[in-house]
C-alpha positions as CSV (number, residue, x, y, z in Angstrom):
1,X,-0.7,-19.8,5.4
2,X,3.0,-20.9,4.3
3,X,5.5,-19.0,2.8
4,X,4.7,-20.7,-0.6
5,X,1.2,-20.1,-1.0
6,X,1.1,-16.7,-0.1
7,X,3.8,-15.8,-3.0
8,X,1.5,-17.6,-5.3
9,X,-1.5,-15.5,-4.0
10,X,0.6,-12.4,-3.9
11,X,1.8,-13.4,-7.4
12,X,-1.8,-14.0,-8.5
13,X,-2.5,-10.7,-9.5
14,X,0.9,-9.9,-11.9
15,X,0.6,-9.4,-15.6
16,X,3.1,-10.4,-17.6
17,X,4.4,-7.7,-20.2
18,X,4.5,-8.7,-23.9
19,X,7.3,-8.4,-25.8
20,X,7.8,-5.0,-28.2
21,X,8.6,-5.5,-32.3
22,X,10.4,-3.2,-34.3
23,X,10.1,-3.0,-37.8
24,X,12.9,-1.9,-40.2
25,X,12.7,-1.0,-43.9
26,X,15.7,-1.0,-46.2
27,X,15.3,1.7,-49.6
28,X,17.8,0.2,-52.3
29,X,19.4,3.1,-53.7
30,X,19.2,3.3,-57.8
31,X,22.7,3.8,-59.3
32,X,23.2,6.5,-61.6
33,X,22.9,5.3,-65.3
34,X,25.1,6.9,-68.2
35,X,23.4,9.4,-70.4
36,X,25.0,10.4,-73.3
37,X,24.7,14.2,-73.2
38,X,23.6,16.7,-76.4
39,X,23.9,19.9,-76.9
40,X,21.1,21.6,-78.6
41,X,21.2,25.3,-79.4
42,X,17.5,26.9,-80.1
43,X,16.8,30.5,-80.9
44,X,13.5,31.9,-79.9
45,X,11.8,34.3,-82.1
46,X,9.6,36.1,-79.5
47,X,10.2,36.4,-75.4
48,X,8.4,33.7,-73.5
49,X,6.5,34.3,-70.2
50,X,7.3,32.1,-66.8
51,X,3.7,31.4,-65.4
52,X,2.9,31.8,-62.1
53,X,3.6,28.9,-59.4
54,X,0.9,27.0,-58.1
55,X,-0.4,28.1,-54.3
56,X,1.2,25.9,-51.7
57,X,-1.2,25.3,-49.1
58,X,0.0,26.8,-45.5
59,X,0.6,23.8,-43.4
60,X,1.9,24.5,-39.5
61,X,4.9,23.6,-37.7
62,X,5.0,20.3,-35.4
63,X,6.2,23.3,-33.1
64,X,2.4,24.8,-33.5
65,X,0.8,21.8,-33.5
66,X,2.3,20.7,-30.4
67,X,1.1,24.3,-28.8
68,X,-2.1,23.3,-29.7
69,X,-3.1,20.1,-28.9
70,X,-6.8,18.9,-30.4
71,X,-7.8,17.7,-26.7
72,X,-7.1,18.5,-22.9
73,X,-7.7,16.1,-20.5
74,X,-6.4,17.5,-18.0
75,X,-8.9,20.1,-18.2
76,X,-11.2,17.8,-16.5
77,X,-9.2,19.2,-13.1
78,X,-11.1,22.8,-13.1
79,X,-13.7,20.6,-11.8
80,X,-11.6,18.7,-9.0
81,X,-9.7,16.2,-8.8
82,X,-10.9,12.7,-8.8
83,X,-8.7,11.0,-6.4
84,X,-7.7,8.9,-4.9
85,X,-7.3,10.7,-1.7
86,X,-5.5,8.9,0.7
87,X,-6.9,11.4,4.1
88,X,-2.8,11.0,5.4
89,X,-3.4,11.8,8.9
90,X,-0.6,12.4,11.1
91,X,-1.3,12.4,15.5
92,X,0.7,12.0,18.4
93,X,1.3,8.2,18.4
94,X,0.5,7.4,15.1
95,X,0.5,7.9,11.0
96,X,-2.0,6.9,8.9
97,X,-3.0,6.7,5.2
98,X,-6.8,5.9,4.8
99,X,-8.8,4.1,1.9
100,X,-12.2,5.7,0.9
101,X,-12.7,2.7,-0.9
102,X,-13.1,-0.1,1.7
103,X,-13.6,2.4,4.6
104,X,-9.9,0.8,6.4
105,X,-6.8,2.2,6.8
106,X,-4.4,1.2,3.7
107,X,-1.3,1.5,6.6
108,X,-0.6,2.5,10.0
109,X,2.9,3.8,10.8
110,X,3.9,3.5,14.7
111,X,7.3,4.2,16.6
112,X,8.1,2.4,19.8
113,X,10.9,2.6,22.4
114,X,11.6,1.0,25.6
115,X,10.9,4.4,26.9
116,X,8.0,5.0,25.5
117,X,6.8,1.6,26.7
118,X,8.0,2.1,30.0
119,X,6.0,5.6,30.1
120,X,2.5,4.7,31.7
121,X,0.3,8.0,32.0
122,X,-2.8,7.2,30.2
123,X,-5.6,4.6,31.3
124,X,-7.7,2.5,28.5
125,X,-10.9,3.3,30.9
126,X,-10.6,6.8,29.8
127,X,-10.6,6.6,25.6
128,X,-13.6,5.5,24.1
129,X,-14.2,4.5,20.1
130,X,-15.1,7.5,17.9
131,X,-15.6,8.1,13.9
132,X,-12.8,10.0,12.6
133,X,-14.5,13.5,11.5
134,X,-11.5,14.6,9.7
135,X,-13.1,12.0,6.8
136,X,-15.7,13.1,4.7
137,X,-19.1,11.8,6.3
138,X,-19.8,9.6,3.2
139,X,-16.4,8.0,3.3
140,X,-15.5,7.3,6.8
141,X,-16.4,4.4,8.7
142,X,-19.4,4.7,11.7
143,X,-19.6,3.1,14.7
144,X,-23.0,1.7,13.6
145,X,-21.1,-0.1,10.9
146,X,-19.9,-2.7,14.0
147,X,-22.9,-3.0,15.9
148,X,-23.8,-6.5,16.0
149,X,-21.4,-7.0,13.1
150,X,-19.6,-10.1,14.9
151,X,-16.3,-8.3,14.3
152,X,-14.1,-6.4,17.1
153,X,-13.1,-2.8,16.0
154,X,-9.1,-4.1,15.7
155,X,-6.5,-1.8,16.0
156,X,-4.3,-1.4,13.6
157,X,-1.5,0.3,15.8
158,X,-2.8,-1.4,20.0
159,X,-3.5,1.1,22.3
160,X,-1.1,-0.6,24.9
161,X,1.9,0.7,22.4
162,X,0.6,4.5,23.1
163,X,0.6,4.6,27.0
164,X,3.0,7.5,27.3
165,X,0.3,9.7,27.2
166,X,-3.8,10.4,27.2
167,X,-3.7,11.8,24.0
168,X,-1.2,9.1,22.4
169,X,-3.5,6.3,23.2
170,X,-6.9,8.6,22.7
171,X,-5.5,8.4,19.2
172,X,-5.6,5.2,18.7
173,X,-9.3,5.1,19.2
174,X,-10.3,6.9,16.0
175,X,-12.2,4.5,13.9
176,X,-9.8,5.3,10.8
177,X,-6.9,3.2,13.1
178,X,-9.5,0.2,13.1
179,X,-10.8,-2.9,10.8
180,X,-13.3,-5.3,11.3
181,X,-11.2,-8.8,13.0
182,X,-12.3,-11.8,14.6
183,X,-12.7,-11.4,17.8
184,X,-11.8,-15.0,20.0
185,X,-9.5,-16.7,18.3
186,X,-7.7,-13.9,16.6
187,X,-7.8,-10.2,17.9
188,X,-8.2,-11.0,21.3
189,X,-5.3,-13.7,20.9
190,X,-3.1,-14.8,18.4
191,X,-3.0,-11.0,17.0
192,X,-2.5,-9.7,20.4
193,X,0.5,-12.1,21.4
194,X,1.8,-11.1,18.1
195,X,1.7,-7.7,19.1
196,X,3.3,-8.6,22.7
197,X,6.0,-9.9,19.9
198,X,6.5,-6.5,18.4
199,X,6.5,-4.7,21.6
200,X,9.7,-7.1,23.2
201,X,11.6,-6.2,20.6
202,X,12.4,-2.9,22.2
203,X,14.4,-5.5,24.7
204,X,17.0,-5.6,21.6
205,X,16.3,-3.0,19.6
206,X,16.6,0.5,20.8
207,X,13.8,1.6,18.2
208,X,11.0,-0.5,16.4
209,X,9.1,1.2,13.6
210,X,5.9,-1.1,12.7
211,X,3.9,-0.9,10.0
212,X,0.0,-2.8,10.0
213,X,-2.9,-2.6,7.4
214,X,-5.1,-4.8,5.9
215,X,-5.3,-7.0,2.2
216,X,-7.8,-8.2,0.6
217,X,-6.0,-11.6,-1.0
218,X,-7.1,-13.8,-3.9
219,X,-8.6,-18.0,-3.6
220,X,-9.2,-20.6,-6.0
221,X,-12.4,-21.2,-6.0
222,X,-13.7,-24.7,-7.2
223,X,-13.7,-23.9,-10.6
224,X,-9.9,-23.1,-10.1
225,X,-10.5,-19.4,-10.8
226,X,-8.6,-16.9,-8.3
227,X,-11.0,-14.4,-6.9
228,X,-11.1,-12.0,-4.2
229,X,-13.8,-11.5,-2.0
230,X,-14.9,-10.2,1.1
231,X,-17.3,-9.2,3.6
232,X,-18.9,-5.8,4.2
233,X,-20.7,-5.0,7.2
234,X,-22.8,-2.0,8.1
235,X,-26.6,-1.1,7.2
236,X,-26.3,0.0,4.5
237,X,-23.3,-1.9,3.5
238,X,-19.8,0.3,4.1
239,X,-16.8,-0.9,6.0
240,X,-15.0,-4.2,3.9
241,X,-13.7,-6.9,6.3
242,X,-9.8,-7.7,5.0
243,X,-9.0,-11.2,4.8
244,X,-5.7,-10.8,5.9
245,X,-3.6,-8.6,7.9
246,X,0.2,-7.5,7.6
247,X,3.0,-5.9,9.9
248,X,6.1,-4.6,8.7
249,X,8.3,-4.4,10.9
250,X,12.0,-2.0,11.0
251,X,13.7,-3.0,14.0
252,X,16.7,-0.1,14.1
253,X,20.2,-0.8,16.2
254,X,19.9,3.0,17.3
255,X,23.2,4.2,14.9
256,X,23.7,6.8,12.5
257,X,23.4,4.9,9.4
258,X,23.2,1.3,11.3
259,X,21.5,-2.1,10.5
260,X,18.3,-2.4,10.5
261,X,16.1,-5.8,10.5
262,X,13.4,-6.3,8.7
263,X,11.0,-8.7,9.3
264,X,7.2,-9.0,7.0
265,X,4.4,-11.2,8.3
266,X,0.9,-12.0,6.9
267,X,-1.8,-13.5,8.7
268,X,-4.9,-14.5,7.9
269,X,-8.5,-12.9,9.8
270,X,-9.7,-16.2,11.5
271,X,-9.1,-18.1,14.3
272,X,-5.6,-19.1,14.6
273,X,-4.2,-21.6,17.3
274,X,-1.9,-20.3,19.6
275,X,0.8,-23.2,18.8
276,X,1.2,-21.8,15.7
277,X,4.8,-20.7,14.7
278,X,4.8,-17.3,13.8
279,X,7.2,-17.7,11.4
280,X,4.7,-19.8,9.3
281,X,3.5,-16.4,8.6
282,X,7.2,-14.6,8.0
283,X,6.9,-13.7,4.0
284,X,9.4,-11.5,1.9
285,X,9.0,-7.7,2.1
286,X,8.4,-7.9,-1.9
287,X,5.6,-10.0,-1.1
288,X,3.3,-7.9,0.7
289,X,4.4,-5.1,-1.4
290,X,2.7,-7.2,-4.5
291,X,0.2,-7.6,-2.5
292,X,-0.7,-4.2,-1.1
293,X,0.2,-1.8,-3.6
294,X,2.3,0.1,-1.0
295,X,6.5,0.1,-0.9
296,X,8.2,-0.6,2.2
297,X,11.7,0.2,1.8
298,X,13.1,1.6,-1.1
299,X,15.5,4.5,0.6
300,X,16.8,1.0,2.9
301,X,20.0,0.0,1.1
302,X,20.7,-3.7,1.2
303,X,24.1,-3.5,2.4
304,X,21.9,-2.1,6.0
305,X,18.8,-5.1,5.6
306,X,19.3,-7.9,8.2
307,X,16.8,-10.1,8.4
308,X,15.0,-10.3,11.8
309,X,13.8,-14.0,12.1
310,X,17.6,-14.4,11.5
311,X,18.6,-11.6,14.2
312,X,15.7,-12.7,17.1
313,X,13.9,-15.7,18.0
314,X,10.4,-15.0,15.8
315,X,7.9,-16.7,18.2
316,X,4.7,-15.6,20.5
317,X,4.4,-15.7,23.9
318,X,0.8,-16.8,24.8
319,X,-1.1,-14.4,27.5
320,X,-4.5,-15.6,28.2
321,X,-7.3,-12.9,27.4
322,X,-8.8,-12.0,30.4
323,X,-5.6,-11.7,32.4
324,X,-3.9,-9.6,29.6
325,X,-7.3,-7.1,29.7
326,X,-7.1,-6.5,33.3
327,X,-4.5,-4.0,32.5
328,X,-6.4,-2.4,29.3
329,X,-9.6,-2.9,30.0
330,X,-12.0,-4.9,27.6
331,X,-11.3,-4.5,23.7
């Protein structure tokens, strides 16, 4: 997917605000005409009574009014409130934000380090898949949801980035980290020798914050409508298959206040050949902002941005499969 039509995807979506109208009215102010004046002098020959005013009707003050509005909505909160809930959970390796919705993470946050990479006390043998329990049952996604799906349960932040420990990488594992990804062809390559990418960064950068989730783009359909649509897999029907997937990536120089490069990539969940540039996937920050609903770097002032695929060579190194698992074990 190029640079181009991803923007007009991401852009798909935007509504264009109308413009607002004031009206003005002018009140012509009548001059004062001359009146000649008379002076009439009239004597009464019995006292005359002044009748009593009319009743003026009690009207209240905007100030009353406004401490007693006619409705409450907010009232509606005695009962709860609706959402949505975003089940932030926060573990040893990882930070999450999950979507009740689609049954998928909306992010993942990680934080890697050449030392934390170099750290290797935890074996992939030993963590096994699990539903994550801290969801509400009828909101979290079930292992039966994969079976026989066709799709890999594909991490959002890789186990191989959480090795420093047992419980770092057992975290990993929780089914709220995962989405539904080709297997051959994508998870089990060209997304995994994109994650290689992410973790050789640390050979630069002293500290690499990444940030992964899944979107659920627009296409033109034949009609040259822009739709979205997707796959849901589970019996009954639960966990949404993304079409795409995006990384966000903060590599840091390690100062007080330093540069930091920022790199945004989108790719698409198929098959992808491993010639394939990764920067044919490199889009603006902005874009998968649109695109996501989510906001990347707002605290980041620009005179600190670089941009990485500037900074680094932006490319994949390809790994075949089976030699890459002997170390992790199958995925």
């Amino acid at each position: 997917m190029s640079k181009a039509t991803f923007a007009i995807i991401a852009a798909a979506g935007a509504a264009t605000g109308a413009a607002a109208t004031a009206a003005f009215y002018s009140i012509k102010k009548e001059s004062p005409k001359s009146v000649a004046v008379t002076t009439t002098t009239t004597t009464l020959s019995t006292p005359s009574r002044t009748a009593p005013p009319p009743p003026v009707p009690a009207v209240p003050s905007p100030a009353a009014v406004a401490r007693t509005p006619l409705v409450d909505p907010n009232g509606l909160f005695q009962y709860g409130f609706p959402g949505p809930v975003a089940d932030l959970r926060p573990a040893a390796s990882l930070t999450s934000s999950f979507d009740r919705r689609t049954r998928n993470p909306s992010w993942v946050a990680e934080h890697i380090t050449p030392e934390s990479l170099a750290n290797n006390n935890a074996d992939r043998k030993n963590s096994v898949f699990v539903e994550d329990v801290s969801i509400p049952e009828m909101f979290r996604a079930k292992l039966k949801d994969y079976f026989r799906s066709g799709y890999d349960r594909g991490h959002q932040v890789p186990a191989a980035d959480a090795k420093w420990s047992q419980e770092a990488m057992d975290n990993t594992f929780l089914l709220s980290n995962m989405c539904p990804q080709v297997g051959d062809g994508f998870n089990r390559d060209y997304w995994a020798h994109f994650e290689d990418f992410c973790r050789r960064l640390t050979g630069k950068y002293p500290s690499v914050r990444i940030v992964t989730g899944p979107l659920y783009l627009p296409k033109r359909d034949p009609d040259g409508k822009w739709r979205v649509s997707y796959e849901v897999i589970g019996q009954p029907p639960n966990v949404a298959v993304p079409t795409h997937f995006y990384k966000v990536i903060f590599a840091e120089d390690g100062k007080v206040g330093g540069n930091v490069a920022l790199g945004a990539f989108v790719l698409p969940n198929a098959v992808i050949a491993n010639n394939k540039p990764l920067q044919d996937f490199e889009v603006p920050v902005e874009a998968v902002e649109r695109a996501s609903g989510l906001e990347f770097a707002t605290k980041l002032p620009a005179a600190r941005r670089k941009k990485l695929c500037q900074e680094i060579n932006c490319s994949i190194l390809v790994k075949e499969y089976k030699e890459r698992q002997k170390s992790f074990g199958k995925q």
